[in-house]
N, C-alpha and C positions, 0 to 999 in steps of 0.2 A: 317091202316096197323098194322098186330099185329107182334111180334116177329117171327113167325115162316115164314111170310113172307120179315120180314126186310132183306136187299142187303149190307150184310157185305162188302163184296170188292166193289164195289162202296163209302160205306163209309168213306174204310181206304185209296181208293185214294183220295178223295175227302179232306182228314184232309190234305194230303201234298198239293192237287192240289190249293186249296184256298190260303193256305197260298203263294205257291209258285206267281199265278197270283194277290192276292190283297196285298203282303206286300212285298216278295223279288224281284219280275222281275223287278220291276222299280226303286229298291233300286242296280242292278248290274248295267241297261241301264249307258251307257258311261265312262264305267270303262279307265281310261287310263292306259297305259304301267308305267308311273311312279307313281300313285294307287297302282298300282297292285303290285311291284318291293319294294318298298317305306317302309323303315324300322324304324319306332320308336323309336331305342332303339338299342346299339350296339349287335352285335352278333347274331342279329333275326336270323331264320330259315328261309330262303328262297328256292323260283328255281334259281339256276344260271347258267351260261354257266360250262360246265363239265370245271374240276381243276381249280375251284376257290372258293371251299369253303374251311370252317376251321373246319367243323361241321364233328367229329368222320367216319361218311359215307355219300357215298353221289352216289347216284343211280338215274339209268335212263338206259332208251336204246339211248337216239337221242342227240341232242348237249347241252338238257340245263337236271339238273338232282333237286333233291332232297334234302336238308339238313335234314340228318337222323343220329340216334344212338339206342341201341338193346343192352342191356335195356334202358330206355330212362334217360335220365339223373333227378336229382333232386334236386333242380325244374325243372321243365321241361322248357325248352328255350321258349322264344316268338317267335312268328312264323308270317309271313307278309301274304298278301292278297293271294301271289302269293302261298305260304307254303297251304294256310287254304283250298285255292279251288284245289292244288292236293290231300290233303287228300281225299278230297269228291269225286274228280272225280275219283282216284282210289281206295283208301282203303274204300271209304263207297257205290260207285254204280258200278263201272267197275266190280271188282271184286268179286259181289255178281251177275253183269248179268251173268259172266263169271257161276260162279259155280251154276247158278240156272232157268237161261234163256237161255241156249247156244251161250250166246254171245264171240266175241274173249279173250282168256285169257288176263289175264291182275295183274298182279303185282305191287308193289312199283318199283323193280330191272328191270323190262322190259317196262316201259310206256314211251312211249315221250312226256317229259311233255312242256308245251306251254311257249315260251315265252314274251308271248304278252298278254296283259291283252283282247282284244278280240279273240285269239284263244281260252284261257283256256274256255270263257264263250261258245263259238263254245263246246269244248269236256264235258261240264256241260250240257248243252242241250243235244249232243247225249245221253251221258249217262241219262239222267231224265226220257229220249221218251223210252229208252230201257225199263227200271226200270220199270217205268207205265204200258207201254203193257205187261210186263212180268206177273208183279202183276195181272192186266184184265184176263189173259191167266188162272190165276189161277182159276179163280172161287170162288165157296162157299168150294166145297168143297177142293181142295188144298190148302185152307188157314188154314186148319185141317192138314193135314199132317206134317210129323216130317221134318225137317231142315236135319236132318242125320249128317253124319262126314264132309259135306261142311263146317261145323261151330262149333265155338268153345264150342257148347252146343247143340250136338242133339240132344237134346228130348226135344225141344222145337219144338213149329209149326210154320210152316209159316206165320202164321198172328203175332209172336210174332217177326220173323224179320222183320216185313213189318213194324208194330210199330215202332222198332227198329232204324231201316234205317231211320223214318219221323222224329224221333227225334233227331236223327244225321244230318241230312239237313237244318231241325230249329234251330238248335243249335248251328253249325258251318257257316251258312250263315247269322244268324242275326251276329256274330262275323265281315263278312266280312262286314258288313255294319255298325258297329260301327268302325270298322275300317277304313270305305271312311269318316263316320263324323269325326274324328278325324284327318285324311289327310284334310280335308277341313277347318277345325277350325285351325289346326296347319300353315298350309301355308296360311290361310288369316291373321292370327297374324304377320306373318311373313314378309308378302309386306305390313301391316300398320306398323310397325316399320321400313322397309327396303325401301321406295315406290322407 
């Protein structure tokens, strides 16, 4: 195969899709509700039930919402399992199927976010399945085209948010999986001192 006939979108799904099947899918399986909820460290960023946080704003459409602030504070707050997979599932997939796949809009201020550590992984799949086919849909050649005012740089192409987006999904879900090790290593320290 020589360059002219290499399968650029195949490839760039192929860098998220590996990663996603051979390091993160089995690193999410059996996420619990107190996983997921479960805060390190006072004052985390989490989802919670709407007025019950202390975090500057706090958004959502449905019963549980966001700990959010605009500009973000400095340093920026720790943020729990429950925080790191709404990021992903709105501000890094929702909202780019929205603006580039026709998928339903979607916002930080309008999403209902899960409160259960097996819904969010339910609303992480759909959005992954959207993403991917969206990406497929593209081709070779719409991986060349500009991004446009969807984004906060368009004159960039679409293969540079495809990039983009894989590295924002590796990057924020290995997070969430260092963060199950750290729930697991914390609470078994914890019943061998407590038994």
């Amino acid at each position: 195969m020589n360059a002219t006939e290499f399968d650029w979108n195949r490839t760039l799904r192929e860098q998220w899709e590996f990663h996603w099947n051979h390091q993160i899918k089995t690193r999410l399986d059996g996420l619990t509700d107190d996983e997921y909820l479960w805060s390190p460290v006072p004052n985390a960023w989490s989802i919670r039930p709407r007025g019950q946080s202390t975090a500057p704003m706090h958004v959502g459409a449905g019963e549980f919402a966001i700990d959010f602030a605009f500009p973000e504070p400095v340093p920026p707050p720790f943020t729990t399992i429950a925080w790191r997979l709404g990021h992903v599932i709105v501000g890094v997939l929702a909202a780019r199927n929205a603006s580039h796949f026709g998928a339903a809009a979607a916002s930080y201020e309008t999403w209902e976010y899960a409160g259960t550590g097996a819904e969010a992984l339910e609303q992480l799949q759909t959005q992954l399945d959207i993403w991917l086919a969206g990406v497929r849909s593209l081709g070779e050649s719409g991986l060349r085209e500009l991004v446009g005012a969807k984004e906060p740089y368009p004159e960039l192409a679409m293969a540079d948010l495809v990039l983009h987006i894989h590295r924002e999904l590796i990057h924020h879900l290995s997070e969430v999986a260092l963060l199950r090790d750290l729930y697991t290593h914390t609470r078994s320290v914890d019943i061998q001192a407590n038994p």
